[in-house]
N, C-alpha and C positions, 0 to 999 in steps of 0.2 A: 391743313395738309402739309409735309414734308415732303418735295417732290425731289430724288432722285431717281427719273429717268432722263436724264440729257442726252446721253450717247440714243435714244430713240429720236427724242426734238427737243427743243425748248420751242418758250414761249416768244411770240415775234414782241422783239423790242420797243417800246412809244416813238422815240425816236426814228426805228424806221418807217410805223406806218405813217409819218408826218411828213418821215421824206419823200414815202410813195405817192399820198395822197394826191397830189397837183396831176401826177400822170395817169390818176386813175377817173379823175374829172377835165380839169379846164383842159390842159396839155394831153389830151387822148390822142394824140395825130400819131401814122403809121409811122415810123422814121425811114421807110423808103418814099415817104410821099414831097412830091418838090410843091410849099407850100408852106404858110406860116408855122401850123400846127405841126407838119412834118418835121420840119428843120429843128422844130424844139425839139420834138422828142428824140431827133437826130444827136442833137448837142448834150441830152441827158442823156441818152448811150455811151457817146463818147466818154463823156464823164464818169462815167461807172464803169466801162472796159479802164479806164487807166487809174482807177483807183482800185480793182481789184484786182489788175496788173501788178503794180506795186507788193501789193502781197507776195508775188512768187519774185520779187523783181527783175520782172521782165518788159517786153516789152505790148502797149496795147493790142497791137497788132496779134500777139498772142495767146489774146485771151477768149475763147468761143461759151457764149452764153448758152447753159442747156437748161432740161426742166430736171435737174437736179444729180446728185452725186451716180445714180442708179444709171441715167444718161451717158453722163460724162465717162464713169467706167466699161460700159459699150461702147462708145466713140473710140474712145483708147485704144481697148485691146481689139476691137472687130476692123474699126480701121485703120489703125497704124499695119496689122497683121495684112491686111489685103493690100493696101497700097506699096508694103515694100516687097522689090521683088530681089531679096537676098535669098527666102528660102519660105518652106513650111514649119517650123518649129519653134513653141511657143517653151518660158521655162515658168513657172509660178509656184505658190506655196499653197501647201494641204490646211493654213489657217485664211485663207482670202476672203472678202466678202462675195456671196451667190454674185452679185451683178458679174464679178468677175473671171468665178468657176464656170458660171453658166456663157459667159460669153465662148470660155475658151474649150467649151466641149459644142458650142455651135459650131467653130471655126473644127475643132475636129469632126466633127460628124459631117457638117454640110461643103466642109472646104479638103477636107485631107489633112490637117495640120498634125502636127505629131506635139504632146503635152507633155512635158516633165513636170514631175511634180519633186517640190523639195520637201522636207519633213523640217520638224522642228522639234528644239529639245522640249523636258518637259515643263518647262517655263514661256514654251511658244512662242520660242527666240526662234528665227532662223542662222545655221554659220554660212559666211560669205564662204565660206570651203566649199562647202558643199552647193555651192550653188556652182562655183567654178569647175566642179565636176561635170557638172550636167550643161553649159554651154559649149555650144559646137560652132564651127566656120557658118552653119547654113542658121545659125538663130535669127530669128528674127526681133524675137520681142522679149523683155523679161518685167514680169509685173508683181514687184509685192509690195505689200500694204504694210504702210507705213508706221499705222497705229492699231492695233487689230480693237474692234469695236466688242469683244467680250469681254478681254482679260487683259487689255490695257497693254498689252508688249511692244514695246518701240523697234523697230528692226533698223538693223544699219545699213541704208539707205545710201549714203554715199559708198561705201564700201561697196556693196553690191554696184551699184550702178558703174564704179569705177572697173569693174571684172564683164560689165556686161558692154561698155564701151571697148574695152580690148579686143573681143571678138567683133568689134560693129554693127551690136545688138542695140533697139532704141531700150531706155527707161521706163517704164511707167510705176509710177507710185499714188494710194487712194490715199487723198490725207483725211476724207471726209470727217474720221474722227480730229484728227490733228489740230487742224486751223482753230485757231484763237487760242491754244495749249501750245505750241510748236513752232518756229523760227521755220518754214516754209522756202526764204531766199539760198539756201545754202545748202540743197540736198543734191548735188548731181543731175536729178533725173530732166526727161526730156518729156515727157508727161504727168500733170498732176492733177488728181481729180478732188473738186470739193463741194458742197452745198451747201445750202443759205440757210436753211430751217435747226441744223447746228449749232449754228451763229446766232441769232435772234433775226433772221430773217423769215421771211414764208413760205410754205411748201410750195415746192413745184419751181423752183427757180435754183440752177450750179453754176459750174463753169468748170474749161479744162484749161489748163494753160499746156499750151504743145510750142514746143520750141522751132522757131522758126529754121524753115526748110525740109524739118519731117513730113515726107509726104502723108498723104489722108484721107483716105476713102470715105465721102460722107454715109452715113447710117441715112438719112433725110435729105430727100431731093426734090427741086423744086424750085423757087424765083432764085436763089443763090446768096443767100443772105448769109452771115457771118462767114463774108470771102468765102464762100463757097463750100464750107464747111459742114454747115445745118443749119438745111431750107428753114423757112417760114418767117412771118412777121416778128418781130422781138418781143419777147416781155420786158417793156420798159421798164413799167415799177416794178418790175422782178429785179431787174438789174439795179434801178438805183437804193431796192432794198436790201440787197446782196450787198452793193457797194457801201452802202451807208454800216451794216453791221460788220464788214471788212473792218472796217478805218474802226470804231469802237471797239469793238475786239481788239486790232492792233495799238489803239493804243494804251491797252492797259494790262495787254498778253501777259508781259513778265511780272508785275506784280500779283496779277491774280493766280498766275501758274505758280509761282512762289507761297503764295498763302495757301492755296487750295490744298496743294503738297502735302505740306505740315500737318493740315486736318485729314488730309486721306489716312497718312500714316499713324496718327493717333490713333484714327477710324478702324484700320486695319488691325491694331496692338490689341485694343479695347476690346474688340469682335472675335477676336482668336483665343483670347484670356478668358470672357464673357463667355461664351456659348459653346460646352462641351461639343468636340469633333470637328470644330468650324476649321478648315483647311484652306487658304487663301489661293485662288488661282494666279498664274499668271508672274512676272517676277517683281520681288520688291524695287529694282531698278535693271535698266530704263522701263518705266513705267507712267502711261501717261498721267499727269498728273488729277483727274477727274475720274478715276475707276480707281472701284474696290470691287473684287468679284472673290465669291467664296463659295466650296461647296460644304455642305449639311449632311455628310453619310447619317443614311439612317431616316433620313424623312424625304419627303418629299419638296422639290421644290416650287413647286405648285400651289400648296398648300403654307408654306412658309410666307410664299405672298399673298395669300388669300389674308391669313391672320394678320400678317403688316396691313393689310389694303382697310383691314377691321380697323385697325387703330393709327388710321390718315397718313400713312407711309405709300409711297406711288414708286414701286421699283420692276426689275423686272427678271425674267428668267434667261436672260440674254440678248441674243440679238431680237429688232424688234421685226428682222425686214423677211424672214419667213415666214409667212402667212399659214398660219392653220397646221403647221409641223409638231406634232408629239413626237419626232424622233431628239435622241440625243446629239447635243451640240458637235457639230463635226470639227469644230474648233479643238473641245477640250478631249473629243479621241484621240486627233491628231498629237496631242500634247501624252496619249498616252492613261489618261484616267479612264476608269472602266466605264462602259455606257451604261451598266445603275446608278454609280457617281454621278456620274454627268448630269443625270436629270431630277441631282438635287441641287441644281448649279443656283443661286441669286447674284445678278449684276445692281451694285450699285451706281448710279451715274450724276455727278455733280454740277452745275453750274457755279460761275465766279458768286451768286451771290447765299452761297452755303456757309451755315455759321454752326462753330463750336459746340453750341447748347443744341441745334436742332439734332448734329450726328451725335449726338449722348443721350436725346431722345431716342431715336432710333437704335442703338444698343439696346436699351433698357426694353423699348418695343422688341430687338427682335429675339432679345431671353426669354420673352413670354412668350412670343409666336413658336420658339423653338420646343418651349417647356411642353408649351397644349398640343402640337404635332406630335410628338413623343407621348404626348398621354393617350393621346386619341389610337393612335397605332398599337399602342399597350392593350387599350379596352379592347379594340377590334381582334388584337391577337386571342384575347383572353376569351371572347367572345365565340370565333369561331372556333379554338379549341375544347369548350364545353359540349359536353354531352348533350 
């Protein structure tokens, strides 16, 4: 099997589950409990808020442990939005992930918020122009995503954020694709959202790093745990497997975002040369460096990965966090491509340990997958045109 779905999960690291193990047996204690067992698990919290501190380098105190990127993008926008009281108006972009479309039409429908939405060119750039149009005195918040998890587009992050500071609007930016691809300490913003099961950690375990003094309406209420942030007991070995695939990731970020690079772009030449129609979404740069996404007019893309999935290729049709959606990707509308395009979209998605020969495989795989889509669509035309 050649697995490129990463931007869905990856697989959880040995390393991490080694370093969970201890908290999921001997060291089980609550870490509010005053007591041996507690106090350990107390000190492996600690430990893992300020190594996955580091990451955004900030400070421990600013890092709140959630159950995952999905979490932490609701924390953000639902509570940054309700606890500042500057105004109702939220500014975001038409390629966002649902956690964060959907938070921001909760806050409009159940709160009054007023929404802008920015567009994007057709490379699924956002301009900081145009975002500058659309803040006002009374903004509260402005949220775009960092990395967009279909088509790989890098948006510029500082920039924005530097225009949404001017009117003393907060930041928030989802790195969830980013981290382990992406320098995280140096982007402006004053919220970042990421998760673990990206990284080689295990589902159901994020974090947000919110910049100290942004107020913060908790989503979760309850004993007051993570400074009062979001209730409940911690997942310990969430955090120290979070932390532990932080620090790996980071220490081999730039070599692997370096190499990875080079093979996308081969990946990307080879597949457009390769496979009559194949049109590459997304821009050749800033792009992250772990996506190749392309669409197939003329087939379906559905079917493109059924025949991949035939012959041990594991990718996918895009995002993976819509559940049970046959609509086309509101991503690559937004970008402008027609919605029967759209839903011949295939994402490729890579981990640091992808190699040369496996993406030459998979070319070679997906000329056949595309050749027998085309045949099959041939027959069936041919088919129901007969008398």
């Amino acid at each position: 099997m050649i697995y490129l779905d990463a931007a869905a999960t990856s697989a959880v690291r040995g390393e991490v589950l080694e370093a969970m193990w201890p908290y999921l047996t001997g060291s089980f204690g609550n870490p509010s409990s005053h007591h041996e067992l507690g106090e350990s698990a107390a000190l492996a919290l600690a430990d893992a808020r300020a190594t996955v501190a580091a990451l955004f380098g900030a400070r421990p105190s600013e890092v709140i442990f959630t159950a995952g990127g999905t979490e932490s993008d609701n924390l953000a926008v639902k509570g940054i939005a309700l606890a500042n009281p500057r105004g109702r108006h939220i500014v975001t972009s038409a390629v966002e992930h649902e956690a964060v479309l959907e938070s921001c039409d909760y806050l409009r429908r159940i709160h009054g918020f007023e929404i802008s939405i920015v567009g994007v060119d057709r490379h699924g750039l956002v301009d900081p122009d145009e975002v500058a149009k659309l803040l006002r005195p009374d903004t509260t918040l402005v949220s775009i995503i960092l990395t967009n998890n279909e088509v790989g587009a890098v948006q510029p992050i500082r920039a924005i954020a530097e225009l949404a500071h001017a009117v003393g609007a907060v930041m928030h930016t989802d790195a969830v694709q980013a981290a382990g691809w992406i320098d995280l300490k140096d982007l402006g913003a004053d919220a970042i959202s990421v998760s673990g099961h990206k990284l080689g950690a295990p589902k159901g375990i994020g974090a947000l790093y919110l910049r100290r003094r942004i107020p913060l309406e908790p989503l979760v209420h309850g004993g007051g745990q993570e400074r009062g942030r979001r209730s409940g007991t911690e997942n310990v070995a969430g955090a120290v497997g979070l932390a532990t695939a932080v620090r790996l990731s980071e220490l081999a970020r730039v070599d692997h975002a370096d190499r990875v690079t080079a093979l996308r772009d081969t990946f990307i030449a080879d597949v457009v040369s390769a496979v009559p129609g194949a049109t590459l979404t997304g821009p050749t740069e800033p792009r992250l460096p772990s996506n190749a996404s392309f669409c197939f007019p003329g087939t379906s893309g559905e079917s493109i990965l059924l025949e991949l999935g035939q012959r041990g290729v594991v990718c996918s049709a895009g995002s993976a966090c819509a559940v049970g959606s046959d609509e086309p990707s509101h991503v690559l509308v937004a970008m402008g491509i027609e919605p029967e395009v759209a839903q011949t979209a295939v994402r490729f998605s890579m981990d640091a340990t992808i190699t040369a020969e496996q993406l030459q495989q998979v070319v070679r795989h997906l000329v056949d997958a595309s050749q027998t889509v085309h045949a099959l669509g041939a027959s069936t035309t041919t088919a129901t045109a007969a008398p």
